[in-house]
VEXLOPA-53164 format. One record per residue (C-alpha): y, x, z; residue number from 1. Coordinates in steps of 0.1 Angstrom, whole numbers, plus 2048, in hexadecimal, padded with zeros to 3 digits. Each point is the difference from the previous one (the first is absolute). Layout:
BEGIN
Y:X:Z:NUM
...
***
This chain:
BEGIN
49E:29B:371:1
7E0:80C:7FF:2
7EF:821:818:3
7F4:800:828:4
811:7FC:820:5
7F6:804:826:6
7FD:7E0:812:7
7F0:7F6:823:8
7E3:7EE:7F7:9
7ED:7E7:817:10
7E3:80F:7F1:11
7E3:7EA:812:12
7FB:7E5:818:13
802:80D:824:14
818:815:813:15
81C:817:7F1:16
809:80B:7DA:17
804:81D:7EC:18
816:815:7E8:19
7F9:7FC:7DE:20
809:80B:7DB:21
804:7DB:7F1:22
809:7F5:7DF:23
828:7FA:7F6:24
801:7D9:7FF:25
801:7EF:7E0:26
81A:7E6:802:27
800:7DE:7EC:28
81B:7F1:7EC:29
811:7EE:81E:30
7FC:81C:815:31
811:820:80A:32
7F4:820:808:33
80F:813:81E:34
804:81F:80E:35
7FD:800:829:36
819:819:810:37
7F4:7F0:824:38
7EA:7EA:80E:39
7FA:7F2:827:40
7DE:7FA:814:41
800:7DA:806:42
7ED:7ED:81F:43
7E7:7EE:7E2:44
7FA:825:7F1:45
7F1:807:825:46
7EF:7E1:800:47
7EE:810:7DD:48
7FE:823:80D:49
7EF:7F8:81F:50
7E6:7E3:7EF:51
80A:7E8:817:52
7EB:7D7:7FB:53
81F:7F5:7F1:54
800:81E:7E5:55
7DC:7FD:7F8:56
800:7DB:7F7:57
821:806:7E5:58
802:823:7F5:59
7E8:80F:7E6:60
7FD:824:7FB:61
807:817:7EE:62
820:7FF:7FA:63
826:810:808:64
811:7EE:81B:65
823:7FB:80C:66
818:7EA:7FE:67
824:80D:810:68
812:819:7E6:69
820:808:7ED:70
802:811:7DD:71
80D:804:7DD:72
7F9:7EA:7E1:73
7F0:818:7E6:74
7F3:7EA:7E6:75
7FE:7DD:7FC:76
7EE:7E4:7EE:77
80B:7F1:7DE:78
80B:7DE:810:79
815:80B:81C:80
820:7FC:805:81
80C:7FE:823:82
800:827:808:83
803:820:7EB:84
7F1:826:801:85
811:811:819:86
80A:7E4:81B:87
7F3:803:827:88
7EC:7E2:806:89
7E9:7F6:81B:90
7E8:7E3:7FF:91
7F6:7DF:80F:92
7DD:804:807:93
7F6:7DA:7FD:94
7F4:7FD:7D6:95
804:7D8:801:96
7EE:7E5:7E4:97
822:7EE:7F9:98
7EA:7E0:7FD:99
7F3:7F5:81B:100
813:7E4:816:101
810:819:815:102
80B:813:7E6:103
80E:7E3:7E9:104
81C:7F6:821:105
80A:826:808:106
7E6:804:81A:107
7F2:823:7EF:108
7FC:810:81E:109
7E3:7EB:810:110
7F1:7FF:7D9:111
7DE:7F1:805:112
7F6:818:7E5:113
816:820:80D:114
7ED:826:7F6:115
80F:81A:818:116
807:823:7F1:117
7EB:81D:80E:118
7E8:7E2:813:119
7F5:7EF:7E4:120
80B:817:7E2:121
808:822:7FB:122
81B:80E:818:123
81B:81C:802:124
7EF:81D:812:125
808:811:7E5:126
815:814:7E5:127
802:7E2:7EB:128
7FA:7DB:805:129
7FF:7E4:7E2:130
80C:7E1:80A:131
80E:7DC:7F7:132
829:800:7F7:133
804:7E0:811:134
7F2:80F:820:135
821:81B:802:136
81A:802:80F:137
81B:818:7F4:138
80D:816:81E:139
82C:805:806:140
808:822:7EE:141
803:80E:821:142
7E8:7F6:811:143
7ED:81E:811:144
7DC:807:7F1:145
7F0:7F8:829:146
816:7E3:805:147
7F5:7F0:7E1:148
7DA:807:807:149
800:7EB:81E:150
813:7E1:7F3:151
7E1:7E9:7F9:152
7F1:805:826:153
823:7F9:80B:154
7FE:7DF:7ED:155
7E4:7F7:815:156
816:805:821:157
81E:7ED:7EF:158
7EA:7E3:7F7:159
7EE:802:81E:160
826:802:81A:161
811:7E7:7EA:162
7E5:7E4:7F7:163
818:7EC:818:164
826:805:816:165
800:81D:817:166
823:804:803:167
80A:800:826:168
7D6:7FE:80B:169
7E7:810:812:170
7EB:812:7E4:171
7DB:80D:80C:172
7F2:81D:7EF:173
7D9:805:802:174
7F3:81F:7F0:175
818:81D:7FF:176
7EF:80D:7DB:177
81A:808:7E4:178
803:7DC:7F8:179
807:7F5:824:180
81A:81F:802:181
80F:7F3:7E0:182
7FF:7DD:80F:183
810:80D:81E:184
820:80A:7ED:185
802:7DE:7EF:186
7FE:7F0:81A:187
81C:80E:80F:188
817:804:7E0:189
7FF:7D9:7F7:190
80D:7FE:828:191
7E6:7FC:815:192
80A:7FF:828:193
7E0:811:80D:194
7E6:813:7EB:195
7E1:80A:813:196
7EA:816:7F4:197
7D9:7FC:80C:198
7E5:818:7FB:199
7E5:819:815:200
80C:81F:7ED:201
820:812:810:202
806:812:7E6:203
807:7E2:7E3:204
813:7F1:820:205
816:819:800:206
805:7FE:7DA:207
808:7DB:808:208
81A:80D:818:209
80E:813:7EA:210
803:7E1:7E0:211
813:7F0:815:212
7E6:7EF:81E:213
814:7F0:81E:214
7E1:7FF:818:215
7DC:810:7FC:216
7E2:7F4:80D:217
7DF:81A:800:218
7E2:7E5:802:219
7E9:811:80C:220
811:812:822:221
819:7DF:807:222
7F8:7DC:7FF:223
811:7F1:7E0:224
806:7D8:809:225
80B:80A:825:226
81F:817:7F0:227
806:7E8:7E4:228
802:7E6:81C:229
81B:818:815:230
811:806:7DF:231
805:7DD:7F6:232
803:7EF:81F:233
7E0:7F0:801:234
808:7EC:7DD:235
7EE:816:7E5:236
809:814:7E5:237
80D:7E9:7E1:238
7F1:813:7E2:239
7DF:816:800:240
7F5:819:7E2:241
7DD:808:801:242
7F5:820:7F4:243
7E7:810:811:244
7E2:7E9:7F4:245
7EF:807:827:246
7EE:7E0:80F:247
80E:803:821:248
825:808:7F1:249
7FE:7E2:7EC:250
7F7:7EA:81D:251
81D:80D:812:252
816:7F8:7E4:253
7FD:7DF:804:254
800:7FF:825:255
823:812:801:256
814:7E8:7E8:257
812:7E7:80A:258
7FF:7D9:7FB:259
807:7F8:7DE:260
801:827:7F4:261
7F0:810:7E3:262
7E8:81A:7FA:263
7FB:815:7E0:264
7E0:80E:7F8:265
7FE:81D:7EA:266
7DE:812:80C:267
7E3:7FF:7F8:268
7E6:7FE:81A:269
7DB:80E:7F8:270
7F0:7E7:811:271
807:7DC:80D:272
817:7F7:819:273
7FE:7E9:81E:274
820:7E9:806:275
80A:7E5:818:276
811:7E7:7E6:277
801:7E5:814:278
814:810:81B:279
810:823:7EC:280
80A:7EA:7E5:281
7FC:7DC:7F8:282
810:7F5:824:283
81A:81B:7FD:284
810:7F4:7DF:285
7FA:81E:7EB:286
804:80E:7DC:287
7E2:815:7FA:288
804:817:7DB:289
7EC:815:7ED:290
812:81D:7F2:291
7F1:80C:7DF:292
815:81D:7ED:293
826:7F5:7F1:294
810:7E1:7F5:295
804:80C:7DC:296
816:810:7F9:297
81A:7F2:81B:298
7F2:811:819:299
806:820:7EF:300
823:7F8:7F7:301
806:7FC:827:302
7EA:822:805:303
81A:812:7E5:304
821:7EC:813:305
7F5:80E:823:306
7FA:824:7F2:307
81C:7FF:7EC:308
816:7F6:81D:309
7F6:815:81A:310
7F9:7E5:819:311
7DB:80F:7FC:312
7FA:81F:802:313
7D9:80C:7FE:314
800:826:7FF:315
7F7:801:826:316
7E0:7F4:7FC:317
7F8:816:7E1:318
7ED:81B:815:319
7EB:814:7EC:320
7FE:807:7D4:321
7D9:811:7F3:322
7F8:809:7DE:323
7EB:7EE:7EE:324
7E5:819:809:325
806:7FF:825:326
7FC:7DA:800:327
7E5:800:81A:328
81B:80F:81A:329
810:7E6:7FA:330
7E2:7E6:802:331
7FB:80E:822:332
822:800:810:333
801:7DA:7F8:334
7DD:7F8:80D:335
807:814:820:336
827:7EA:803:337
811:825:7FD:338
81C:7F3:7EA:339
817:7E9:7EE:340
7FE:7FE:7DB:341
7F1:81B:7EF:342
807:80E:7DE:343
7EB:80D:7E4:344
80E:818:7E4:345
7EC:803:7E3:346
***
């Protein structure tokens, strides 16, 4: 398919993007080319918008980004096989090598040679997006078009809530974003006993509240170990999930859980952070994890089960939907912490 189409272009290297009349995308034989009904504003597309330390040492302009979409097959490459024109597919974002060690004993998701779509190629803020047929995942037939969209950030909240048990435990929340919100409902669905939601903005707490939160904690009004200490009777929550990427949150993180506990990491802090090991965590016993994207594909197979069942349900934190044209609106609600997940209509 050949003509133009408008995409948001991170069009040099410094704050913000633009709108843009873009090429169609040429698609190779082992590709597929797609048409986006919807896309979703992710944390990392902040991290690009904004030019944070992180963004300027990996991204390289210009180029569309975006990585969080659903849409329709409309063409596809002569050697693929595993979906047709005309089926709703979203996409894992992680392009792996399928070589390296990793890779070779299932590992795909911490690939050492991993390309992310929309950070490292091409993304889908856009009418159309070109990309790899082993990379899709074909949506249920009735799945809604905004549900769909925001199934690969909700992978990062399953992986992140069920790297390890939580059934019957104390689950921490830090960083009441759309990931943490999503995170929060996990958390809860898989039978969590307390769920408590951290985070300086009221607003996102209340979002938490409302996906299913048993406790909220604003950080910066209300000292966050002295309540976690009422709430658990001095012993420590048993499971923390780290979103917010703050220094001081982090810290805290490992302060609050208890002896033996884990902590998931999914941020990504800009800049380094200072931790006690000896005391936060090599004399309490615990299991520290990185977080990076989905266990491919089960993770989206659990994503897809949780939906499908209704034990999840995620429209309360969809708060706002743009056109493509209005992204900036959008940029700016998530940058001032005005909103849950927020949509983009091409």
């Amino acid at each position: 398919m050949r003509g133009k189409m408008n995409a948001v272009v991170k069009h040099h290297r410094g704050y913000g993007a633009q709108l843009q009349v873009v090429d169609i995308p040429v698609f190779r034989e082992d590709e597929v080319l797609i048409r986006v009904n919807m896309a979703s504003i992710c944390g990392t597309d902040i991290h690009i918008y904004t030019w944070d330390k992180w963004s300027q040492g990996r991204v390289k302009p210009p180029y569309v980004f975006g990585h969080e979409f659903s849409g329709e097959v409309v063409a596809v490459g002569a050697n693929v096989a595993n979906v047709s024109v005309g089926d709703s597919v979203s996409a894992e974002t992680h392009i792996v090598c399928g070589r390296c060690r990793q890779c070779l004993t299932g590992q795909f998701h911490i690939c050492k040679h991993t390309s992310i779509i929309g950070v490292d190629t091409h993304g889908c803020f856009s009418e159309y997006v070109a990309l790899p047929a082993k990379n899709l995942w074909k949506n249920p037939i009735d799945m809604p078009t905004d549900i769909a969209t925001i199934q690969e950030p909700m992978g990062n909240a399953v992986h992140s809530v069920l790297a390890g048990d939580v059934l019957g435990k104390t689950v921490a929340i830090i960083g009441c974003g759309p990931i943490g919100l999503m995170a929060v409902a996990v958390a809860k669905a898989a039978g969590a006993d307390k769920v408590i939601a951290l985070d300086i903005n009221e607003y996102r707490l209340q979002l938490a509240k409302k996906m299913g939160a048993t406790h909220l904690i604003q950080s910066n009004k209300d000292d966050p170990l002295e309540i976690i200490q009422q709430l658990t009777n001095t012993d420590g929550v048993d499971v923390v999930c780290e979103m917010s990427g703050n220094p001081a949150a982090i810290d805290q993180g490992f302060k609050m859980v208890t002896n033996g506990g884990r902590v998931s990491i999914l941020s990504l802090p800009a800049q380094p952070v200072m931790l006690n090991i000896t005391e936060d965590i090599v004399f309490k016993g615990l299991t520290v994890q990185g977080i990076t994207g989905r266990k491919m594909f089960s993770t989206w197979q659990q994503v897809s089960s949780l939906l499908g069942s209704g034990k999840v349900d995620v429209k309360p934190m969809i708060t706002h939907r743009f056109s493509l044209s209005d992204f900036e609106k959008g940029f700016d609600l998530m940058i001032k912490g005005q909103c849950g997940k927020v949509l983009l209509i091409p």
